[in-house]
N, C-alpha and C positions, 0 to 999 in steps of 0.2 A: 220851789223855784230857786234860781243862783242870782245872788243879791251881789253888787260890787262897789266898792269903794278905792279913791286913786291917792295919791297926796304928793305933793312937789312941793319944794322948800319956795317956793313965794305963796301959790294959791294956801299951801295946806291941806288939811284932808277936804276931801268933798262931800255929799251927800251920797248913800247908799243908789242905788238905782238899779232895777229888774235886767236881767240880761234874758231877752224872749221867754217870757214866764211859761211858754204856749207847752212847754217841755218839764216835766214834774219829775222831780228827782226827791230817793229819799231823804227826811230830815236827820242832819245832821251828818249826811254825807261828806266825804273827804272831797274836796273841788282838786284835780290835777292842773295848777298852771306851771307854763314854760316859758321864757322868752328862747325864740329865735332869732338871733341879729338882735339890733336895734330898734326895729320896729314892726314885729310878728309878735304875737301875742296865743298861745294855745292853750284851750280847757276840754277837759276831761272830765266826763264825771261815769258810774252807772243809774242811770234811771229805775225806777220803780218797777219796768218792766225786766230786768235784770241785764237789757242791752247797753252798751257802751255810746253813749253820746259825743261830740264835740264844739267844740265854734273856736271860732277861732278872732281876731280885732287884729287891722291896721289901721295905719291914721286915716288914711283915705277914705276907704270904703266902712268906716266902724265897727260894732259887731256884728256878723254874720248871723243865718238861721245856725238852730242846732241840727244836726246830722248824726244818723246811724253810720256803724262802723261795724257791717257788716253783725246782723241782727242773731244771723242763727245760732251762735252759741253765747249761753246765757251764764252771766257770772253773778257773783252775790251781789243781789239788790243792796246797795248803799257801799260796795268793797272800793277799795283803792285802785284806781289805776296808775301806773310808773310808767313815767314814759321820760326818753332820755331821747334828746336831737347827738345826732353824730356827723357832723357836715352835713349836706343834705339828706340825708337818712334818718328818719323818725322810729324807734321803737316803741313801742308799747307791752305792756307784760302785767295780767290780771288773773285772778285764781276764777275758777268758775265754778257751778252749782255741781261739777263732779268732782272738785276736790281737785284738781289739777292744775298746772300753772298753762297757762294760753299766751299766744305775742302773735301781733299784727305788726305790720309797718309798711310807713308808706314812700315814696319817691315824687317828684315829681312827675317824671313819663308812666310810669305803671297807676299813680295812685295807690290805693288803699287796697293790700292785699288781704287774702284769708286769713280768719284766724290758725294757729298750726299748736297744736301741742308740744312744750318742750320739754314736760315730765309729767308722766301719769299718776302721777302722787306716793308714788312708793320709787324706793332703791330698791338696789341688787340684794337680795336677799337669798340666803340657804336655800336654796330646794331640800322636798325632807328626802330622807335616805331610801334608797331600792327596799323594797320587802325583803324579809328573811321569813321564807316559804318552807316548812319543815319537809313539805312534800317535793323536794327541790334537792333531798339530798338521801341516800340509801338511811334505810332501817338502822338507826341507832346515830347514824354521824353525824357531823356537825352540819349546819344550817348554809346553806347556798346564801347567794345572791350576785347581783352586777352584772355590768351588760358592755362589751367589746365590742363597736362596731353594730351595734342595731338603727335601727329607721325609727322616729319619732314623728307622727304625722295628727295635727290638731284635727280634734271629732265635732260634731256637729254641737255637743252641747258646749265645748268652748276643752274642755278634758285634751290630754295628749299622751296620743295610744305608742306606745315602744313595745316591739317585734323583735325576738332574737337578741343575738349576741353574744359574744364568749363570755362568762363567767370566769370570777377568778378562780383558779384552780390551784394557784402555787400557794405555799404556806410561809409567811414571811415573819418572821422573827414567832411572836406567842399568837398570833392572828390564824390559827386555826380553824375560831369560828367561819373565816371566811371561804372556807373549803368547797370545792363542788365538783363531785367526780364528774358532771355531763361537760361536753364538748357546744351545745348550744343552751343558752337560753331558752326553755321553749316554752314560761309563762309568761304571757302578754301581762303587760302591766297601764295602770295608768293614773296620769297623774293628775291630781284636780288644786287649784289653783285656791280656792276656796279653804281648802282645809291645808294647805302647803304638806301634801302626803302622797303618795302611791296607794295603789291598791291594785293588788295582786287580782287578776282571772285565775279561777279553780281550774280551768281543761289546758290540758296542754298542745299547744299546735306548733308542729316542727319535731325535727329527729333528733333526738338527744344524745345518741348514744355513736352513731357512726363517728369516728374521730377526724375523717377528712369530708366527709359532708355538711358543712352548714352553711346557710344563706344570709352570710352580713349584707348588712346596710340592705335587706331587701326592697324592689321598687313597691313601696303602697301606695295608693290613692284612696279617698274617702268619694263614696259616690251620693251622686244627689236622690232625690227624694225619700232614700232608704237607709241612708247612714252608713252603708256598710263598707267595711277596706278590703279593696279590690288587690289583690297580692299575685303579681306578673308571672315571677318564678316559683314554680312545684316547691314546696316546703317539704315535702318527702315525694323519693324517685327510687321507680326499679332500674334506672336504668344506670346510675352509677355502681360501679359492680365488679372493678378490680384496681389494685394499684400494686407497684412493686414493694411499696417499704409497708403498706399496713393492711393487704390483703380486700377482703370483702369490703365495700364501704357501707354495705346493705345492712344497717343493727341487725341482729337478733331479737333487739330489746320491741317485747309486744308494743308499748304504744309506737314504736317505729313502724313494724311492719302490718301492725293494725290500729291505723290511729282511728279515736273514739268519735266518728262521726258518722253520722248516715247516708254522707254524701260522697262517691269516693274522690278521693283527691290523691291517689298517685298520678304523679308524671302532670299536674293539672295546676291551668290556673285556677284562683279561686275565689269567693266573695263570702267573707268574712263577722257575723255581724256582732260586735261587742256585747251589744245588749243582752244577748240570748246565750252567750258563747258558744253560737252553732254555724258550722260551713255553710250557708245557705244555698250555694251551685258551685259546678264546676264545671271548665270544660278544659279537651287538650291544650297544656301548656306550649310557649312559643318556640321551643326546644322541636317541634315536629317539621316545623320551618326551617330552622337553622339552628344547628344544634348547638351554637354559642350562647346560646340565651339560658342557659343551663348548665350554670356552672359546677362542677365536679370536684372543685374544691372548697377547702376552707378561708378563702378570699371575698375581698368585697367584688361586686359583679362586674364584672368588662361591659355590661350596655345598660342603658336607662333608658326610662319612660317618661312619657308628660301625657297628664289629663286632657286632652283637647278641648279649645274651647267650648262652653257651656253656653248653646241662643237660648235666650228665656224664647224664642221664637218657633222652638223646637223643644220647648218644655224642660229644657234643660236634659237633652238624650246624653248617657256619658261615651263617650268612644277614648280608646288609650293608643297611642303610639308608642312603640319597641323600637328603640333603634339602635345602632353600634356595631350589629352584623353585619355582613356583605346585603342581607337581605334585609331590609325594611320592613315591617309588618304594623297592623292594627285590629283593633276589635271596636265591634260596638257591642256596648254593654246593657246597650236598648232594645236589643233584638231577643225575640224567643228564647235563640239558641245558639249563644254567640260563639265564635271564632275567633280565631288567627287569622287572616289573609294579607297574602304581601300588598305594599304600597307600589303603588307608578313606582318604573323604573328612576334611580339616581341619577342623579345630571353630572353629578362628580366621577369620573373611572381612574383607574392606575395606569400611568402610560404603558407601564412594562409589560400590565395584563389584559389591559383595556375591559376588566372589571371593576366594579365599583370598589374602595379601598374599605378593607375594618375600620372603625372606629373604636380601639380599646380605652374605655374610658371618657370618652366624648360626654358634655353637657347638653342638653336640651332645654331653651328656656324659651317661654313663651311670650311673643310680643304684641304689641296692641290691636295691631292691623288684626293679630288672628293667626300669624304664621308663626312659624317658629322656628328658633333657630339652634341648629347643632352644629358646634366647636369644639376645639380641641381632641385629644385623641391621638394615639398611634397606634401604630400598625406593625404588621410583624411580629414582636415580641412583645407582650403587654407592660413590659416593667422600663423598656428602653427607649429612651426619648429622641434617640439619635434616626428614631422612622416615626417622626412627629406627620401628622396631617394635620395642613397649620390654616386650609381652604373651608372657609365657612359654608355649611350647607343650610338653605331655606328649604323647609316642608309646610307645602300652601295645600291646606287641610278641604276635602269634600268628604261627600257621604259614597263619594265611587272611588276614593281612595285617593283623591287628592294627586297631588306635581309636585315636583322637585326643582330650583332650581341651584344655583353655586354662588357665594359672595366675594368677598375682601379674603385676602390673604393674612394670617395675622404672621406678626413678627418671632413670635415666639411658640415652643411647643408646649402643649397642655395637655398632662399626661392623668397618672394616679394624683391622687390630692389635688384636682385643679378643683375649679369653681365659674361657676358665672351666676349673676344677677343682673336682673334689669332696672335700671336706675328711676328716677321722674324726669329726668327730659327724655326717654325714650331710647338710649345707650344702652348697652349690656357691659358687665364690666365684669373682667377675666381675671385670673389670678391661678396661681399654686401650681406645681410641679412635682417630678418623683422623687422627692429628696432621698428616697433609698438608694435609688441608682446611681447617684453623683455625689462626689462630696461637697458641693455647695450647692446649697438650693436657691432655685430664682424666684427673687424677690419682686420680678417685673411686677406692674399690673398694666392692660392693654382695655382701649376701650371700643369694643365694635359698634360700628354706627351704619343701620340701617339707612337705606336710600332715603327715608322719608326724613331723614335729620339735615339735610342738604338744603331743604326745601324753607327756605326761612319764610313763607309765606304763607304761616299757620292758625290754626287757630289759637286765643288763649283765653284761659280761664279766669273769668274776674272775680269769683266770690261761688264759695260753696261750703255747704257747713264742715264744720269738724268731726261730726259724731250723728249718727241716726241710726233708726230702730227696724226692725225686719218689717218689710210690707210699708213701712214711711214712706210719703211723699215730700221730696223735699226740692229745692229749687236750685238752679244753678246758671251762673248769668257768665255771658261769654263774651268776646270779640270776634265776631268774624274775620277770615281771611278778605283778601282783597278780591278775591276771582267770586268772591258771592256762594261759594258752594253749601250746603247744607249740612247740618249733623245726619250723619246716617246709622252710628252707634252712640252711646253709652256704655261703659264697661268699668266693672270696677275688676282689677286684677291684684289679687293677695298677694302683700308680701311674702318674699320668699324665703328659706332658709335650707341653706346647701351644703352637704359637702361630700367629699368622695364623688365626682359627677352626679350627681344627684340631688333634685328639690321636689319633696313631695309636697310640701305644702302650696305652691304655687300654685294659683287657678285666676280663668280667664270666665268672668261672669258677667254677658249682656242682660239688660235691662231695660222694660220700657219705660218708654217718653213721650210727652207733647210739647211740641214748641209753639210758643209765644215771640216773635219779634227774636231778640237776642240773649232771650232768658229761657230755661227748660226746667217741664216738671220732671222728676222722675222717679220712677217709685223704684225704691228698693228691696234688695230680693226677697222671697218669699219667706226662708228660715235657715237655718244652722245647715241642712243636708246639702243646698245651693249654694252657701258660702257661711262654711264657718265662722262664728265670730271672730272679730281681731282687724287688723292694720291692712286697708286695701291703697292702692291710688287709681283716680279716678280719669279715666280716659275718655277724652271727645273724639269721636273720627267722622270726618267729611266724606261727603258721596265720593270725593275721588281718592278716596283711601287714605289720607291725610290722618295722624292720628294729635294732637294738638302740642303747645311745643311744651308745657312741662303738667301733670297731673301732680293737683295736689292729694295729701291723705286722707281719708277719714275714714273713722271707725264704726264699726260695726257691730252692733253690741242688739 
């Protein structure tokens, strides 16, 4: 228990005296006091239970019970708590049983917020080096490696798969070693966090040898219950097939024209699975739709894709969106024998052709509600900003191909190199330009705000853990809005990581739940294939589509 003693230059010291013994902490524990003002009084301690304690003493009302400070993440029984007042603002800052530093703090109108991680226990460290694949480079020469412009997308065991990419090919000063006569990349690599290393895949998937065919930054997805990456665009094509400066683009070279699978994948998309390094299916790529979707060069791609969301109510079925074309398309990746087929028509057209406009380069990022949203983009010529389409399109996702409709205009155009993410108050936040085409690049950043960010009468979230384990049940306590409406999802959606229009690792995962009063249980997803490990935020949304006003993080381990 926490024992006190006072002293004042007349009385002296006083006699020890119990502060609510009812609360056991360990012995020898460091006690955190603060004065606030004049006459606030605050203690800290961690209890035996490894949860953070308080109470607090004024002259008035004396000392108070002790109190949890938000129970679910547990730090070293008997550790230090630092807590430091800043005008009315309380921090707190404690290591916990993972080794990492945690902060809480409180306000007077919010109260006591979540605890939030502010370092995972490690710095920026080296990643180890790319493989040097002897089979990466002809009979006798020097050893390959390195990757220009490939997709890195986190696999279900926590691993992170890289696809493609230019290899260096020029010889700079004595760095010979680093030679590689192929034009792509075509051994998957991957990198495991554990061992801080790479490790090269034996087969090779993609066309090594054609010099204007290769598919940077290709769109992947990692699909559920099977692990496998889902790959948008044909990695080998008969249909590329002339150019004026370097002729055939078709290799000669056998694993080009007969790559080692038993599945065929020309012209096709495909479903990929690491584990086995076998194509597992394929079907016609989205190129039979619109032939933009297939790029014929050595460029990163003019259109992207986003995983649609994932209902644990629908078993988590994966369906993908392709957009950037004139034509819109999808797949379900749940079906027998999946397809391309175009989406509902666009709500956006071009006045001059009253066609829906390209989207070269356009981001797709996916928001709470379920929709998603595609920005930036021009048109016309893919490298020129000067035919920006600057008109936000929303795609409101069904199993019959979903609606379209059109948003905010944004200020700026969003070309090659742009970018978006979506923030935790529910923003998406825009950024990058074609710095190739102009001599100064824009520096803007713009932030798009869905209709539901208007709505200041949201829900908020008062306490939800930091960190839980696949299949956990864990709690999560909220404030309702004032209109009384109900939670109608739970979602955790993966942080994202983008660039070149494109985020493959972003995902939109519902979850079930029961509610209690103004608390919910809710279990978390079933394993790595549903939602890879790593860094989610955690979204409430009300029956009237309301999605809550900021989600905090938590991990997924």
């Amino acid at each position: 228990a926490v024992w006190s003693a006072w002293w004042e230059a007349g009385p002296g010291w006083q006699p020890w005296f119990l502060i609510h013994p009812e609360v056991k902490i360990r012995p020898g524990a460091t006690v955190t006091a603060l004065w606030h003002g004049d006459g606030h009084l605050d203690l800290f301690v961690t209890g035996t239970d490894g949860a953070v304690w308080s109470t607090w003493w004024e002259a008035g009302p004396g000392w108070q019970p002790w109190f949890l400070i938000h129970p679910e993440v547990k730090m070293q029984p008997g550790g230090t708590v630092t807590a430091l007042w800043r005008g009315d603002h309380l921090d707190l800052f404690v290591t916990g049983t993972d080794g990492a530093v945690w902060s809480a703090w409180w306000e007077a109108g919010p109260g006591w917020q979540p605890w939030f991680l502010i370092l995972n226990g490690q710095f920026w460290v080296f990643a180890g080096e790319l493989s040097r694949d002897p089979a990466q480079r002809a009979a006798g020469g020097p050893m390959g490696g390195g990757r220009w412009y490939p997709t890195l997308v986190t696999l279900a065991d926590g691993g992170v798969f890289a696809l493609t990419g230019h290899p260096l090919i020029g010889m700079y000063g004595d760095r010979f070693y680093d030679y590689d006569e192929r034009h792509n990349n075509t051994k998957p690599e991957i990198y495991r966090q554990q061992s801080n290393s790479w490790h090269g895949v034996d087969k090779q998937l993609g066309v090594s040898g054609a010099h204007d065919y290769a598919i940077y930054y290709p769109r992947l997805h990692v699909l559920p219950h099977t692990g496998e990456v889902f790959v948008v665009q044909p990695l080998y094509s008969r249909l590329v097939t002339t150019n004026p400066q370097s002729g055939n683009l078709y290799s000669a070279n056998r694993d080009d024209t007969t790559p080692p699978y038993a599945v065929d994948v020309m012209d096709k998309s495909l479903c990929y699975s690491p584990g086995s390094q076998q194509v597992t299916r394929a079907f016609t790529g989205p190129q039979a739709i619109d032939g933009m979707y297939l790029d014929r060069f050595f460029t990163s791609q003019p259109t992207t894709s986003v995983l649609l969301p994932l209902h644990h109510e629908e078993n988590y079925r994966p369906r993908v969106l392709a957009c950037g074309a004139q034509q819109a398309i999808v797949t379900d990746l749940g079906a027998a024998s999946p397809q391309w087929t175009p989406t509902a028509a666009r709500a956006l057209t071009d006045p001059a052709s009253g066609r829906p406009p390209v989207r070269y380069f356009c981001t797709a990022t996916l928001l709470p509600t379920g929709d998603v949203l595609v920005s930036g983009g021009v048109t016309k010529e893919q490298y020129k900003e000067t035919n920006g389409v600057r008109t936000a399109e929303l795609y409101h996702p069904t199993a019959a191909g979903g609606s379209w409709s059109t948003g905010a205009v944004a200020a700026e155009t969003r070309g090659y190199h742009s970018v978006a993410l979506l923030m935790p108050d529910g923003r998406v936040w825009t950024a990058g330009s074609e710095f190739n085409d102009t001599s100064t690049p824009n520096l803007s950043i713009e932030l798009f705000e869905p209709d539901y960010v208007a709505v200041a009468d949201r829900v908020t979230i008062k306490s939800a853990p930091g960190a839980v384990g696949y299949g956990q049940a864990f709690r999560v306590d909220y404030t309702p809005a004032s209109t009384a409406a109900s939670i109608a999802k739970v979602v955790l959606m993966r942080c994202g990581s983008v660039t070149h229009s494109f985020d493959g690792d972003q995902r939109y995962v519902s979850v079930p739940f029961t509610t209690a009063g103004s608390s919910l249980t809710v279990t978390a997803p079933p394993d790595g294939t549903v939602a890879p490990p790593g860094f989610y935020m955690l979204w409430l949304v009300d029956t009237n589509g309301l999605p809550c006003k900021t989600a905090p993080f938590i991990k997924l381990r």
